[in-house]
N, CA, C and O atoms as CSV, one atom per row, in Angstrom:
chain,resi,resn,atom,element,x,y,z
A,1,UNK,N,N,120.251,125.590,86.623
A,1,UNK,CA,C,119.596,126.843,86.941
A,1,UNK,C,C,120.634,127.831,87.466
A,1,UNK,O,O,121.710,127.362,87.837
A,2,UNK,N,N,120.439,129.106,87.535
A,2,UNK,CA,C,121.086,129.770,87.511
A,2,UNK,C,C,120.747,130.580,88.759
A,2,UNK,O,O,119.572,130.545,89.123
A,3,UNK,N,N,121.678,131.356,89.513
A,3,UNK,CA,C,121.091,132.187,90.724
A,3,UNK,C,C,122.538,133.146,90.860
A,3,UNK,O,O,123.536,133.123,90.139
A,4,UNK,N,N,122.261,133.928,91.985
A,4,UNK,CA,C,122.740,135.049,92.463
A,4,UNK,C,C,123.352,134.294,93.931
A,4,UNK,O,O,122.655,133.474,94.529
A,5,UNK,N,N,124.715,134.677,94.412
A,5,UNK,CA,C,125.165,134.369,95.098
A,5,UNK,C,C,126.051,135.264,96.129
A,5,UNK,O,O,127.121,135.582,95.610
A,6,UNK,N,N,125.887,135.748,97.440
A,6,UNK,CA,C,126.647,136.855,97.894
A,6,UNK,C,C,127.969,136.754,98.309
A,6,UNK,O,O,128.303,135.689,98.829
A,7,UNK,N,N,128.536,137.364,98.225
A,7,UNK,CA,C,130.646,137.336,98.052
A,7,UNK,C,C,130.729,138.137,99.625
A,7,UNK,O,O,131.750,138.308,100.291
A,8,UNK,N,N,129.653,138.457,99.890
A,8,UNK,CA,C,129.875,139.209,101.105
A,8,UNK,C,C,128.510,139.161,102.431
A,8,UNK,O,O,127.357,138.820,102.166
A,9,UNK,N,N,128.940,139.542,103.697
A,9,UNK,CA,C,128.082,139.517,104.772
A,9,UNK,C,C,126.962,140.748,104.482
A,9,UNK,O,O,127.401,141.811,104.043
A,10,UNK,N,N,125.463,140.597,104.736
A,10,UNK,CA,C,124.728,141.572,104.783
A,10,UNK,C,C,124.180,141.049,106.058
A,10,UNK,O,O,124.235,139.833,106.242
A,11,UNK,N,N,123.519,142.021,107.200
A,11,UNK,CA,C,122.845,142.420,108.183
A,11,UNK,C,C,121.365,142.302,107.619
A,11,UNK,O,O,121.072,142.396,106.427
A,12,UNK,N,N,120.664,142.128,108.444
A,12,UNK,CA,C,119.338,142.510,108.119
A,12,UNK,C,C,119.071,144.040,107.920
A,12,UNK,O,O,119.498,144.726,108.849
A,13,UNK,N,N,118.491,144.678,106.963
A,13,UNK,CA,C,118.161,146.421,106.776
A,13,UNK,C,C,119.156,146.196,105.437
A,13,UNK,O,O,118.441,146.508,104.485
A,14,UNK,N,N,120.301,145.852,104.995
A,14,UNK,CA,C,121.667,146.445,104.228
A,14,UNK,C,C,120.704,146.222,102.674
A,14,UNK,O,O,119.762,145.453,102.482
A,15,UNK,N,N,121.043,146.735,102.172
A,15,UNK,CA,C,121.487,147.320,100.820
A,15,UNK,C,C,122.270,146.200,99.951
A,15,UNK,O,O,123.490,146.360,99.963
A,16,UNK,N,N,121.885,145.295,99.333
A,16,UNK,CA,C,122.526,144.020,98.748
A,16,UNK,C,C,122.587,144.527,98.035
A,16,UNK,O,O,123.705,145.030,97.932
A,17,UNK,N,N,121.498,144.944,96.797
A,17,UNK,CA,C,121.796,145.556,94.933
A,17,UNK,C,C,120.905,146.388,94.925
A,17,UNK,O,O,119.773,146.350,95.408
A,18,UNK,N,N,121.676,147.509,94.104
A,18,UNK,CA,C,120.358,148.834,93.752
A,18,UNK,C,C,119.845,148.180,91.946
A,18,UNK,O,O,120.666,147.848,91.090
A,19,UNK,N,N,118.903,148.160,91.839
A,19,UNK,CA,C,118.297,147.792,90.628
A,19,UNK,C,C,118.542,148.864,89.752
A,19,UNK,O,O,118.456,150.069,89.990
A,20,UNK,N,N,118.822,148.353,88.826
A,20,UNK,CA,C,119.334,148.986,87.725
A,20,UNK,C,C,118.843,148.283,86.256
A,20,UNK,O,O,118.832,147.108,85.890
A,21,UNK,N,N,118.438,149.564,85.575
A,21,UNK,CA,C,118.173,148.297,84.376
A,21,UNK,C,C,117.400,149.691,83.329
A,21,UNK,O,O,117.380,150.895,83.587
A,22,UNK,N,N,116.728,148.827,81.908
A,22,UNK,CA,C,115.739,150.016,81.520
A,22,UNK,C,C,114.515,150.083,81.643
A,22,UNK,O,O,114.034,149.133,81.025
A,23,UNK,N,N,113.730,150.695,82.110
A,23,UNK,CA,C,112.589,151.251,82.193
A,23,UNK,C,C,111.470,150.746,81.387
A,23,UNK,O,O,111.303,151.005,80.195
A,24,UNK,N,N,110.515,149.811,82.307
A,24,UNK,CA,C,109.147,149.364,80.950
A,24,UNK,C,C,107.980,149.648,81.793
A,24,UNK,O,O,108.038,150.034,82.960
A,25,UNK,N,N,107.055,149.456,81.200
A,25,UNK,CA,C,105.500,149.903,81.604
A,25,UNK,C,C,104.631,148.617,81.506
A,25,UNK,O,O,103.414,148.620,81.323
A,26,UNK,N,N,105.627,147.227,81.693
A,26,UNK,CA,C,104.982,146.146,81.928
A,26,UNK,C,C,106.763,145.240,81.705
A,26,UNK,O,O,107.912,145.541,81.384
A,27,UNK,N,N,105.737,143.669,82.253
A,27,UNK,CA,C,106.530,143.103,83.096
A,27,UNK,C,C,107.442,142.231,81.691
A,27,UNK,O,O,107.007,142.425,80.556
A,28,UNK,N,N,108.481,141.453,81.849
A,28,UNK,CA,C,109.134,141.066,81.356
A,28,UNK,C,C,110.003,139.984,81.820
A,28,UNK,O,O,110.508,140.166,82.927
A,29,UNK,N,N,110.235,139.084,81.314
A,29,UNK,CA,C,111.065,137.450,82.117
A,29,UNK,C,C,112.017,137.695,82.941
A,29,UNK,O,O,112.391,136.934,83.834
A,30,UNK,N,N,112.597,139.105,82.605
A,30,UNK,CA,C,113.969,139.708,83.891
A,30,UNK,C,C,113.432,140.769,84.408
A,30,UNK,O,O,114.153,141.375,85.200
A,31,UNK,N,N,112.522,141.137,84.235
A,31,UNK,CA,C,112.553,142.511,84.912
A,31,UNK,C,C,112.010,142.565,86.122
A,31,UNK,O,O,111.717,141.386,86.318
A,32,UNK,N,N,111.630,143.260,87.215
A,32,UNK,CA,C,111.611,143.666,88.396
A,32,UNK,C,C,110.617,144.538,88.504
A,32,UNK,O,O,110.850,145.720,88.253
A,33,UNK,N,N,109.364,144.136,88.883
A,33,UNK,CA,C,108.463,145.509,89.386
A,33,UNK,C,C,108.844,146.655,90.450
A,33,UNK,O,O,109.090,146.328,91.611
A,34,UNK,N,N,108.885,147.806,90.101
A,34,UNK,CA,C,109.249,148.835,91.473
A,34,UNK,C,C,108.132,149.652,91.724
A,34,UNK,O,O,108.062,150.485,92.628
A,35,UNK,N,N,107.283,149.397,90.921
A,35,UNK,CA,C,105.680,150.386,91.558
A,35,UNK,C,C,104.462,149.863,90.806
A,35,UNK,O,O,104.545,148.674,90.499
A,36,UNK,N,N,103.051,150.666,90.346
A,36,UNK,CA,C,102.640,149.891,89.657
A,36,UNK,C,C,102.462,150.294,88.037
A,36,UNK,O,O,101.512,151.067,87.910
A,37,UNK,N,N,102.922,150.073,87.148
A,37,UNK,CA,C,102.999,150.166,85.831
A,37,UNK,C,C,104.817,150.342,85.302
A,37,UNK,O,O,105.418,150.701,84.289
A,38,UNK,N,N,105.149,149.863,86.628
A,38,UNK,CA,C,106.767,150.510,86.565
A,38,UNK,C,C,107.704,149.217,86.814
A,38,UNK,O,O,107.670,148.616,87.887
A,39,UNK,N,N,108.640,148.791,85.622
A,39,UNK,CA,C,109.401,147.504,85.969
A,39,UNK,C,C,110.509,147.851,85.037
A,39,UNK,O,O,110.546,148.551,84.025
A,40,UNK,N,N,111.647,146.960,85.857
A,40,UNK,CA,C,113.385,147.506,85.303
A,40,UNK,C,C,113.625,146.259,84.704
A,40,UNK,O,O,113.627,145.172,85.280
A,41,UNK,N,N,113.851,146.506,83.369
A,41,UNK,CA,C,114.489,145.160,82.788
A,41,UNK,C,C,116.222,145.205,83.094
A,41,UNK,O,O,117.209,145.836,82.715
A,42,UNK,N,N,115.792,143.861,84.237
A,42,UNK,CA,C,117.582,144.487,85.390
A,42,UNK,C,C,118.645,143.819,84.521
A,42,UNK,O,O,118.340,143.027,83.630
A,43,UNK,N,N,119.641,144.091,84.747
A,43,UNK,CA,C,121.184,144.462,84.492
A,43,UNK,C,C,121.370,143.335,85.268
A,43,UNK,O,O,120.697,143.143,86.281
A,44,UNK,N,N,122.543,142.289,84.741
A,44,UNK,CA,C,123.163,141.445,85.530
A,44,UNK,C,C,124.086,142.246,86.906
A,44,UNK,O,O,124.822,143.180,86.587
A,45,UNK,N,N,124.010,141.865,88.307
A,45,UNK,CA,C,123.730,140.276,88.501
A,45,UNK,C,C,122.208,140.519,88.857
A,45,UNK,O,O,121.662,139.517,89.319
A,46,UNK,N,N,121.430,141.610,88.741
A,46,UNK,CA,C,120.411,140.837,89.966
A,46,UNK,C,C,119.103,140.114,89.080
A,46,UNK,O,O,118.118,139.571,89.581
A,47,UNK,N,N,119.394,140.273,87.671
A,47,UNK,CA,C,118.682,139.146,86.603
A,47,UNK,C,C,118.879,137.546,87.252
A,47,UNK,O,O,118.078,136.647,87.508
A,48,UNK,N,N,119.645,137.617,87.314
A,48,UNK,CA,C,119.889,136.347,87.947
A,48,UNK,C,C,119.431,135.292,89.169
A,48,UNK,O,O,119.688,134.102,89.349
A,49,UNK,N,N,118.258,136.725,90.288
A,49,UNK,CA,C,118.045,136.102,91.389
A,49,UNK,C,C,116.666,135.988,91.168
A,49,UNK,O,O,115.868,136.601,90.458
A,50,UNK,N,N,116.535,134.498,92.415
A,50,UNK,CA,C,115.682,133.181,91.813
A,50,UNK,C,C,114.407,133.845,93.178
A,50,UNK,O,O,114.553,134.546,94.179
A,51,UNK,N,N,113.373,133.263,92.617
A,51,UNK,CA,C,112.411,133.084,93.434
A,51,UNK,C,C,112.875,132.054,95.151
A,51,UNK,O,O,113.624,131.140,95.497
A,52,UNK,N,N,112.074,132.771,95.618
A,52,UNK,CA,C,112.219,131.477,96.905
A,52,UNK,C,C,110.847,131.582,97.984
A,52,UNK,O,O,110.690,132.724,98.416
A,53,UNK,N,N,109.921,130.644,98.435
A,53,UNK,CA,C,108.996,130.832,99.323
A,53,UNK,C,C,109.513,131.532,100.602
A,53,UNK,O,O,108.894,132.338,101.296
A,54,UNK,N,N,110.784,131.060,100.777
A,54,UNK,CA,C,111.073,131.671,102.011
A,54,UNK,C,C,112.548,132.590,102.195
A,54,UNK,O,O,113.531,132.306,102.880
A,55,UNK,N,N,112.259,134.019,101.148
A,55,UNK,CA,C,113.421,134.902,100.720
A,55,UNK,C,C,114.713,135.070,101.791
A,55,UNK,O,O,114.603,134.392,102.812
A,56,UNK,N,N,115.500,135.609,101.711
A,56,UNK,CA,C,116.044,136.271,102.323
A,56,UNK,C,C,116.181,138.168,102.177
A,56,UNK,O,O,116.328,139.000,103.072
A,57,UNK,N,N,116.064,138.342,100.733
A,57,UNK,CA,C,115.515,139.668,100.340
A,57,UNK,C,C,114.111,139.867,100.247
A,57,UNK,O,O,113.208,139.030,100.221
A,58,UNK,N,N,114.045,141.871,100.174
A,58,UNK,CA,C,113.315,142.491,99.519
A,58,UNK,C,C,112.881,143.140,98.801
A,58,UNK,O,O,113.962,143.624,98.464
A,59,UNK,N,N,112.000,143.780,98.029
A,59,UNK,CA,C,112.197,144.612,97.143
A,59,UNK,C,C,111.661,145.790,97.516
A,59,UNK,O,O,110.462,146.016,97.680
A,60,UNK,N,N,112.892,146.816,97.697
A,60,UNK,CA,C,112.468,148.082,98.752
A,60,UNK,C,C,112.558,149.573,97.544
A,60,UNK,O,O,113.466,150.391,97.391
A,61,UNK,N,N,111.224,149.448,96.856
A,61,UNK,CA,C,111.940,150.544,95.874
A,61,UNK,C,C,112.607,150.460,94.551
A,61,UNK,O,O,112.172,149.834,93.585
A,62,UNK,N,N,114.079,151.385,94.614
A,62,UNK,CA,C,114.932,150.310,93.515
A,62,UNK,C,C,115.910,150.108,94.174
A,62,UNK,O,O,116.910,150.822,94.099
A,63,UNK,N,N,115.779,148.859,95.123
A,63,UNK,CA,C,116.731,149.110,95.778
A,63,UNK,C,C,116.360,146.729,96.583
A,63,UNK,O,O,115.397,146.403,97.276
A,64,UNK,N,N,117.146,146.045,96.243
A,64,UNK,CA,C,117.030,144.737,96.697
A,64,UNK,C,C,117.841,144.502,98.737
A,64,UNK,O,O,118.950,144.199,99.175
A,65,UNK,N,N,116.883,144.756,99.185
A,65,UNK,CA,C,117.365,144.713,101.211
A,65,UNK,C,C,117.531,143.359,101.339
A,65,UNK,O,O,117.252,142.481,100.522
A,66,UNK,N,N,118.026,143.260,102.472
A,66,UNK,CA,C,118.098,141.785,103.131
A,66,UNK,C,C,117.004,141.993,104.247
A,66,UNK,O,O,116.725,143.084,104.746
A,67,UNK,N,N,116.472,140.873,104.539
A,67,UNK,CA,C,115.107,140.736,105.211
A,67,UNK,C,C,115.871,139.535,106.230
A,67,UNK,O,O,115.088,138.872,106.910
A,68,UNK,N,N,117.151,139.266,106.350
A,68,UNK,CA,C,117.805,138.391,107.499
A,68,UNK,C,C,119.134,138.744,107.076
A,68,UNK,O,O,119.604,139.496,106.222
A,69,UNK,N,N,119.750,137.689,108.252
A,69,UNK,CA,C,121.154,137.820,107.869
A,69,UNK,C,C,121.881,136.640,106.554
A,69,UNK,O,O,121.700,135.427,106.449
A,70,UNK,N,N,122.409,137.223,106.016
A,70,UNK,CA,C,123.140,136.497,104.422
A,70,UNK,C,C,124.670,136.767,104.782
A,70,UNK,O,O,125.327,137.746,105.134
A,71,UNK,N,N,124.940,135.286,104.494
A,71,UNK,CA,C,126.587,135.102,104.575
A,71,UNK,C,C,127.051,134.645,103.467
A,71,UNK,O,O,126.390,133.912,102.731
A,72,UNK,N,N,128.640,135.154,103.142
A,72,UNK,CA,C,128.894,134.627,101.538
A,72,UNK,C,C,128.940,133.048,101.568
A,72,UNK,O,O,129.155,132.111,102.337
A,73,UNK,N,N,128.623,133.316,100.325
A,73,UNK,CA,C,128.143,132.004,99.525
A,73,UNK,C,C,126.708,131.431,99.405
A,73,UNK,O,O,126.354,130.597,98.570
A,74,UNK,N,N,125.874,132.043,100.435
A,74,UNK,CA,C,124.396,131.997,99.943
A,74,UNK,C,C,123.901,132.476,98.874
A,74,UNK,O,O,124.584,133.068,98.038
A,75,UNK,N,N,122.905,132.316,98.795
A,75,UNK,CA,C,122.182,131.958,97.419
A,75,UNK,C,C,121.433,133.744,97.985
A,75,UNK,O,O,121.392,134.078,99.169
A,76,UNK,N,N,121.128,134.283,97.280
A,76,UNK,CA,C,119.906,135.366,96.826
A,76,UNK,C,C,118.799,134.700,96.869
A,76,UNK,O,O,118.692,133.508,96.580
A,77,UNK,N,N,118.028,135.335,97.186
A,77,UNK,CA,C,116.176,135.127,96.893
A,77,UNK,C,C,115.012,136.166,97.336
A,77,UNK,O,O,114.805,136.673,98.438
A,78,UNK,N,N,114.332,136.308,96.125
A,78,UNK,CA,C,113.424,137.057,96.889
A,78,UNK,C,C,111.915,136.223,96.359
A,78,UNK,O,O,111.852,135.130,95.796
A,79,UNK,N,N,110.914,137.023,96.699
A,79,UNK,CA,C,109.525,136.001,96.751
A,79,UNK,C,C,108.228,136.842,95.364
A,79,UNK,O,O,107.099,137.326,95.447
A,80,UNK,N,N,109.299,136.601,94.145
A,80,UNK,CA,C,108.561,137.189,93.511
A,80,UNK,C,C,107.208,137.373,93.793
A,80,UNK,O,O,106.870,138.551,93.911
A,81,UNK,N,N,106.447,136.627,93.916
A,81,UNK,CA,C,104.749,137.523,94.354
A,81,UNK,C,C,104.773,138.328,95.146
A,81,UNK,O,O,103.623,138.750,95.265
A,82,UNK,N,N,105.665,139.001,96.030
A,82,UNK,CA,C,105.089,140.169,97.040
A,82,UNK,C,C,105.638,141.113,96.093
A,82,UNK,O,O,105.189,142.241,96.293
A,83,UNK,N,N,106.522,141.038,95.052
A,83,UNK,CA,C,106.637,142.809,94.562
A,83,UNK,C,C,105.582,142.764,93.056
A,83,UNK,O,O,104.829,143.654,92.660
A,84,UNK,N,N,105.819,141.559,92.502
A,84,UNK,CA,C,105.235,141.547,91.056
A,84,UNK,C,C,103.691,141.352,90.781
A,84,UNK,O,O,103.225,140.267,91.127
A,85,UNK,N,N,102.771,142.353,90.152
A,85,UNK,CA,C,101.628,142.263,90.397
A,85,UNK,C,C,101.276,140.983,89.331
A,85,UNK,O,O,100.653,140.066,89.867
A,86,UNK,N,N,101.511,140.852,88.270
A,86,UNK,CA,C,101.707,139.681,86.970
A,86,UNK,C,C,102.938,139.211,86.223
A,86,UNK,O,O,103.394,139.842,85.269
A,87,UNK,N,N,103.388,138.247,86.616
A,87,UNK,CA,C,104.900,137.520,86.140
A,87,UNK,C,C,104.387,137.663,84.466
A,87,UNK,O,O,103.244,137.350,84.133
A,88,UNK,N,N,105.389,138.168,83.513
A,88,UNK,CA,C,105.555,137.968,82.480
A,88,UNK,C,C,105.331,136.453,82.052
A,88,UNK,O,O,105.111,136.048,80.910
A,89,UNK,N,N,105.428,135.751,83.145
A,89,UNK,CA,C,105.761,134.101,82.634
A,89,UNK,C,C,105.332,133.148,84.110
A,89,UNK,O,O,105.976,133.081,85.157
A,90,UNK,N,N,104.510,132.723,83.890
A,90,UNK,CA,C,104.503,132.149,85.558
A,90,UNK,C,C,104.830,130.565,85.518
A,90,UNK,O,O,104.448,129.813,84.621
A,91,UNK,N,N,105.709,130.133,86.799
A,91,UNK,CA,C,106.226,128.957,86.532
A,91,UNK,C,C,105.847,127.887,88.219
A,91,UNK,O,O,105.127,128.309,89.124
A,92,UNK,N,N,106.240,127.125,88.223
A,92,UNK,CA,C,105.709,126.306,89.230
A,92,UNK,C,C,107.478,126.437,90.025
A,92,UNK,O,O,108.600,126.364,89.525
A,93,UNK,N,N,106.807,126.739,91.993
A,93,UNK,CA,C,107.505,126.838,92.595
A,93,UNK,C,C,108.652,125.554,92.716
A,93,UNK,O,O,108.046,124.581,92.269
A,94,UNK,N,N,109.743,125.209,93.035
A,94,UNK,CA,C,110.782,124.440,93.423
A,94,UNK,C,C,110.442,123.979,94.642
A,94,UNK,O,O,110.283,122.813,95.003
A,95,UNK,N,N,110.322,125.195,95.376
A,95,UNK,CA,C,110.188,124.844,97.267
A,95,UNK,C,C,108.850,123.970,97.569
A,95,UNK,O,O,108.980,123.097,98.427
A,96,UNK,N,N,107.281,124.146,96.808
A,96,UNK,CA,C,106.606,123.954,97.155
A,96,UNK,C,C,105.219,123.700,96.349
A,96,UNK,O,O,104.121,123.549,96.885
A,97,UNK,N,N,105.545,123.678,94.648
A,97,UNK,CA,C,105.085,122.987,93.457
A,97,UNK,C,C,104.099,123.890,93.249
A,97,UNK,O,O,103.371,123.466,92.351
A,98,UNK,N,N,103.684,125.094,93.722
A,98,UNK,CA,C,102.351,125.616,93.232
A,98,UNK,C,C,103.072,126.623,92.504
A,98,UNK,O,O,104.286,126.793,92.612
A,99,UNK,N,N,102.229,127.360,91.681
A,99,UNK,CA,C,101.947,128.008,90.631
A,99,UNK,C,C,102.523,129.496,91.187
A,99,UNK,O,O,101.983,129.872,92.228
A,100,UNK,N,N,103.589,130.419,90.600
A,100,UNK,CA,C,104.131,131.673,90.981
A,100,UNK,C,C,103.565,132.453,89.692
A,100,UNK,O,O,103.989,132.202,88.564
A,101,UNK,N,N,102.477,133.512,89.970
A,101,UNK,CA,C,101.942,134.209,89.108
A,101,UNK,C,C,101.704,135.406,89.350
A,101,UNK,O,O,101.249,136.067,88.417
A,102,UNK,N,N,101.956,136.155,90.825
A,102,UNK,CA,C,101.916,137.416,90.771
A,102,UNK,C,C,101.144,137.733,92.037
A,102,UNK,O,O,100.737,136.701,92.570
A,103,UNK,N,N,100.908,138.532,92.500
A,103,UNK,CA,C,100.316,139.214,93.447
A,103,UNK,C,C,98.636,139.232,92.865
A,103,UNK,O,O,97.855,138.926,93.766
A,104,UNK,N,N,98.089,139.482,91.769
A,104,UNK,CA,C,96.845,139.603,90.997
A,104,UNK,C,C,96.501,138.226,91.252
A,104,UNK,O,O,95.325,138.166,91.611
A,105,UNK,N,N,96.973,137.265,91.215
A,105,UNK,CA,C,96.486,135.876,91.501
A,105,UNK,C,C,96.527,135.224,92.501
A,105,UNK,O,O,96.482,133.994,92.467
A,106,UNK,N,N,96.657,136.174,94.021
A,106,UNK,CA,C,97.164,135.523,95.210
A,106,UNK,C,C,95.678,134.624,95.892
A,106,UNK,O,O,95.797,133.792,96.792
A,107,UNK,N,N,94.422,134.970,95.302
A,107,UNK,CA,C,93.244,133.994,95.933
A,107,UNK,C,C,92.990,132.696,94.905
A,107,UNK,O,O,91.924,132.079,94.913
A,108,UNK,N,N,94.124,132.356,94.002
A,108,UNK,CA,C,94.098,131.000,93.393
A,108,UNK,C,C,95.454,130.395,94.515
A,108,UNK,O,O,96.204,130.942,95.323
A,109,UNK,N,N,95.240,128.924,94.005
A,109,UNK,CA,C,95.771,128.089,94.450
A,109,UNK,C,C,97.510,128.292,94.096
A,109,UNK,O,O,98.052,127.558,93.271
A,110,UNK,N,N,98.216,129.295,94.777
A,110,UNK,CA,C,99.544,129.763,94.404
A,110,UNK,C,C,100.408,129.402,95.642
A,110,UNK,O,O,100.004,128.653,96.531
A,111,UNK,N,N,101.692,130.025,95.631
A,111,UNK,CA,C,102.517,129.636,96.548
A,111,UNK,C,C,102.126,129.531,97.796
A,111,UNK,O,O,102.414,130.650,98.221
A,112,UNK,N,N,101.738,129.044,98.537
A,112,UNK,CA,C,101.461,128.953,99.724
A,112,UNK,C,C,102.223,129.124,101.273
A,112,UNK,O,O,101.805,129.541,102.354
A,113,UNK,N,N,103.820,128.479,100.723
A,113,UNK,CA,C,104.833,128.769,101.935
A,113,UNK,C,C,104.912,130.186,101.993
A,113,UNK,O,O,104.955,130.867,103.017
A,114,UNK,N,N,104.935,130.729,100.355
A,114,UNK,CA,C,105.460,132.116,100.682
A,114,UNK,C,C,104.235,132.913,101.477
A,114,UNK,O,O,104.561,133.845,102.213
A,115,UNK,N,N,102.794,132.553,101.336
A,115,UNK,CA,C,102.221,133.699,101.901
A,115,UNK,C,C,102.427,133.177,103.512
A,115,UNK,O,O,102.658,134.178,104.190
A,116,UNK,N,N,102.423,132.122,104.229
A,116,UNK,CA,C,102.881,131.840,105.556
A,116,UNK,C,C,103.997,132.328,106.008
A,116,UNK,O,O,104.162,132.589,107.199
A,117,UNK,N,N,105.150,132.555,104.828
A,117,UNK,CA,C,106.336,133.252,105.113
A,117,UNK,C,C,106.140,134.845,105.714
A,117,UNK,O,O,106.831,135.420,106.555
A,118,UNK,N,N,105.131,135.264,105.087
A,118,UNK,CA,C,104.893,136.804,104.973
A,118,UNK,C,C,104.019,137.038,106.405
A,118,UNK,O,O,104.361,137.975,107.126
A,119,UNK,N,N,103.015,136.274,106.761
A,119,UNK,CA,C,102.280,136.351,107.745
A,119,UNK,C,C,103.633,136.098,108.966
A,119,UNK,O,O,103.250,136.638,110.004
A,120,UNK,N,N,104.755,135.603,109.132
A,120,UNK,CA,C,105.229,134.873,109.866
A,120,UNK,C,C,106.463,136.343,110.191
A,120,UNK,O,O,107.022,136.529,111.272
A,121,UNK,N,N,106.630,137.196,108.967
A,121,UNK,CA,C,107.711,138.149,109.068
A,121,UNK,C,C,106.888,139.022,109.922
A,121,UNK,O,O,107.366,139.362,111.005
A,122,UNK,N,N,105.498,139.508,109.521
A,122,UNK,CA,C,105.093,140.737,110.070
A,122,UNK,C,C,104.408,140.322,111.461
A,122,UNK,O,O,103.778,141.278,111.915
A,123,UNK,N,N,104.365,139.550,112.008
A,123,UNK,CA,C,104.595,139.046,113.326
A,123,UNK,C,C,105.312,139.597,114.416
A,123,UNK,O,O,105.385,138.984,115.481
């Protein structure tokens, strides 16, 4: 598997990757939701970054934040269901075996760490 890895220190708030990519009106296996009918089929590297229940990014815009502190050589992650309303492709989590399908499907039986993750940030 493949992932995104940082070469450098980010702070919590910083600016990891501005999304970049072309412009679709629905979702796609790389692309990135930034509003709703609005997704970037992204540009390497940030094609590359993996789901995780418990991110260290966010998706602020077009613009990927750190939501903690990231030191090089960590891994990237963000929690695809809080930005993507329907995954082009939905696949079963790594961290925690349930089903990653989107924000539209968050009252089925789906990731579960991640929504404890989310209750646990805005705390």
């Amino acid at each position: 598997m493949l992932g995104l890895f940082s070469s450098s220190f980010y702070d919590k708030g910083d600016v990891v990757l501005k999304i970049s990519g072309p412009l679709l009106d629905h979702p796609e296996q790389t692309s990135i939701q930034i509003g709703p009918n609005k997704h970037v089929d992204v540009d390497a590297p940030a094609k590359f970054i993996n789901h995780s229940c418990k991110p260290n990014t966010k998706i602020d815009g077009e613009q990927i934040v750190a939501i903690q502190k990231i030191h090089p050589g960590e891994e990237i992650f963000f929690d695809y269901q809080s930005s993507e309303y329907e995954l082009a492709a939905s696949f079963i989590c790594r961290e925690c075996g349930q089903w990653v399908k989107g924000m539209k499907f968050k009252h089925e039986n789906v990731c579960l760490q991640a929504e404890e993750h989310k209750i646990m940030e805005t705390q």
